[in-house]
Structure formats: structure tokens, C-alpha cells
N, C-alpha and C positions, 0 to 999 in steps of 0.2 A: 484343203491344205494336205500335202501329203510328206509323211515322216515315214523315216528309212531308221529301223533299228539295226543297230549295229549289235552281230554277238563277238566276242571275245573267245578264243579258246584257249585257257590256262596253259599253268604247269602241270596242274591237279588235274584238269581236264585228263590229261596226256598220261599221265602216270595211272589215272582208272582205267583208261583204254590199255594199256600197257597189263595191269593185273586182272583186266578181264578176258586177256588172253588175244586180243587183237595186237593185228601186226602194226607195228610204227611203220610214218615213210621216215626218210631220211632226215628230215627237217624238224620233226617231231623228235627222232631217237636224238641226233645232236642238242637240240635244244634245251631237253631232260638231262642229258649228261653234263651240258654250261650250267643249267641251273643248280645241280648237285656239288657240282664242284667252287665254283662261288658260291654257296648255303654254307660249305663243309671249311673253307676257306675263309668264309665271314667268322663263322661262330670259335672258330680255331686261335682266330687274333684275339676274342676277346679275352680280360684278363682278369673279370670282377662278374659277379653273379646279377648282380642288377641290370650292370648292361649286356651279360648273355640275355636278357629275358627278354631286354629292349630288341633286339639285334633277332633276337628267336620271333619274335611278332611279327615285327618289317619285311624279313623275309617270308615270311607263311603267308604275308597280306600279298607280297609279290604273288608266289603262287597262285592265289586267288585271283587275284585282281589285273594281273597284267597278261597282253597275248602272248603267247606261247613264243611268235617270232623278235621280240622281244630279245629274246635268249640264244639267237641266233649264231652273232658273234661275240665271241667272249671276250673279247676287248670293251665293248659297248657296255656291259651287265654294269659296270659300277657310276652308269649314265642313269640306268633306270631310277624313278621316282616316283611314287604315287602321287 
């Protein structure tokens, strides 16, 4: 039987690559700047401390956990779901 691993490359992936001094392509740098702006744009609506915290996870677990194209169109980002 033969399995096909999928890897995923984050936000966080992209943003280490980005601090370790390697160049972005294009697809990478947009997609960093969608996710930055929807993060800064979530966390900004909220209006109560419990749910920044909630709202601060979700997104962090995005970074994590979703590929990087994903964040492509900024339209889309409020699609994403874990």
C-alpha cells in the first residue's frame, strides 16, 4: 500500500524563512501581509479580554496549522476554518 504525505507550509513557516533572511516569492510575501492584516483586523474588532484570548489562539492555530496559500486572497481568509 503506498501513502503520499502531504506537508503544509504555514504562515510561521514563511515568516521564519522571512527572519532568517531568505528572500520571499511573491506568493509567500502576499500571503504574510493577508494574514497580518486579517490577525491585526480580527484582534482590533474584539471588545472584551476573554474573547481577545479566544480570537488570539484561533488565529495563532491558523498560522500553524493552515497552508500558507490559504492566505492568498483576502477575500477568502474569513473562509478559513480549522
Amino acid at each position: 500500500m503506498m501513502t503520499t504525505e502531504s506537508t503544509i507550509i504555514s504562515i510561521n513557516d514563511i515568516r521564519d524563512k522571512y527572519f532568517d533572511g531568505i528572500e520571499l516569492n511573491d506568493e509567500e510575501s502576499t500571503a504574510l501581509t493577508n494574514y497580518d492584516r486579517f490577525r491585526l483586523g480580527r484582534l482590533n474588532e474584539v471588545v472584551s479580554h476573554p474573547v481577545y484570548k479566544e480570537e488570539f489562539i484561533k488565529i495563532r492555530a491558523l498560522a500553524n496549522m493552515v497552508d500558507f496559500k490559504q492566505f492568498l486572497d483576502i477575500e477568502q481568509i474569513h473562509t478559513i476554518s480549522l
